[in-house]
C-alpha positions as CSV (number, residue, x, y, z in Angstrom):
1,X,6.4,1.6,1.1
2,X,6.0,-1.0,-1.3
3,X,2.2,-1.1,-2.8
4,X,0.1,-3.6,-4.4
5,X,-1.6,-2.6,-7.8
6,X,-5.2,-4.7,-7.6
7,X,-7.3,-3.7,-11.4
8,X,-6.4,-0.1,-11.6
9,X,-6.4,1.0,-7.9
10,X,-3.3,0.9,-5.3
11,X,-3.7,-0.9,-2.2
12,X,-1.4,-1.3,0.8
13,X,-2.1,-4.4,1.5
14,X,-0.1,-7.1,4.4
15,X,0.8,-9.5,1.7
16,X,0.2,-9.6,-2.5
17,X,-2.4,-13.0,-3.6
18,X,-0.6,-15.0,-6.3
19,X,-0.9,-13.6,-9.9
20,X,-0.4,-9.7,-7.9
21,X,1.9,-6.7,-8.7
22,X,4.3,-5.5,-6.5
23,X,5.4,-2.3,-7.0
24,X,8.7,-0.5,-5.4
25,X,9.0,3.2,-5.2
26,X,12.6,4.7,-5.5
27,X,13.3,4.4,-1.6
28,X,11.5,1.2,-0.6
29,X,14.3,-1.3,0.7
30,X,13.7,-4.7,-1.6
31,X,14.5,-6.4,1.6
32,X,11.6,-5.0,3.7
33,X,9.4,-7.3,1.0
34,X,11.7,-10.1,-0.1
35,X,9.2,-12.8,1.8
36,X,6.8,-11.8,-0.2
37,X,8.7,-12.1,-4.2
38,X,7.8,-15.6,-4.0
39,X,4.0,-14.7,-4.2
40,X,4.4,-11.2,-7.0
41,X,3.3,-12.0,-10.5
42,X,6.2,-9.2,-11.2
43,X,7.8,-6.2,-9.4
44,X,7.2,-2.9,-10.8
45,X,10.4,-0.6,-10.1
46,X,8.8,2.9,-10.1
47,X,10.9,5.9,-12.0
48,X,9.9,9.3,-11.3
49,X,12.5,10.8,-13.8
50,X,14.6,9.5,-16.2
51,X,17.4,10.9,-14.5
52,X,16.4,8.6,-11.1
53,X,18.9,5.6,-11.3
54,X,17.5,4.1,-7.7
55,X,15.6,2.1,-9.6
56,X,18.7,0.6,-11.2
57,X,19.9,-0.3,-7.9
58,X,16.4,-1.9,-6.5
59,X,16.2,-4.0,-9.6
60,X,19.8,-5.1,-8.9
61,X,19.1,-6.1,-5.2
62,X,16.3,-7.8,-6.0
63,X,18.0,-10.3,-8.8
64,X,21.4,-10.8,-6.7
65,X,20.6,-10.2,-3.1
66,X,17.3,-11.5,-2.6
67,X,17.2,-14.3,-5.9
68,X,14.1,-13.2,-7.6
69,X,13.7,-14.6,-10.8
70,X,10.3,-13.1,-11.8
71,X,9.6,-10.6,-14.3
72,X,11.1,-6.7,-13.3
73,X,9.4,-4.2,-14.8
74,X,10.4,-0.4,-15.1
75,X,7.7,1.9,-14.7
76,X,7.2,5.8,-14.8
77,X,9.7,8.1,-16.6
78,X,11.4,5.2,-18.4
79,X,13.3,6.0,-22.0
80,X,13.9,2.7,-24.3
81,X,17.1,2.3,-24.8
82,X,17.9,1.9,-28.8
């Protein structure tokens, strides 16, 4: 389930206030939160191992399928690329 990060602490909140994180775990569906983009500071796409590509995908879905233009932020076990 998507979860709303609120100063430190993570909340499962109905809806994120403006200026809010959104954060998608590796199965969330992008689409079970899409009316709520509009109102996400960003979207934080959780990786639990660099090997997880999921989050690949989510990020994906959320730019193309469901137009978000906001800032994407990878999260968790994330290597830089060089």
């Amino acid at each position: 389930m998507a979860r709303l990060i609120r100063r430190g602490r993570i909340e499962n909140p109905p809806s994120p206030e403006p200026g809010q994180v959104l954060r998608l775990e590796p199965g969330d569906d992008p689409a079970a939160v899409a009316d709520r983009l509009g109102a996400a500071a960003r979207v934080e796409v959780h990786f639990p191992s660099f090997t997880d590509g999921r989050g690949y995908s989510i990020a994906r879905l959320l730019r193309e399928r469901h137009g978000y233009r906001g800032e994407v932020r990878a999260v968790g076990d994330v290597q830089r690329a060089r």
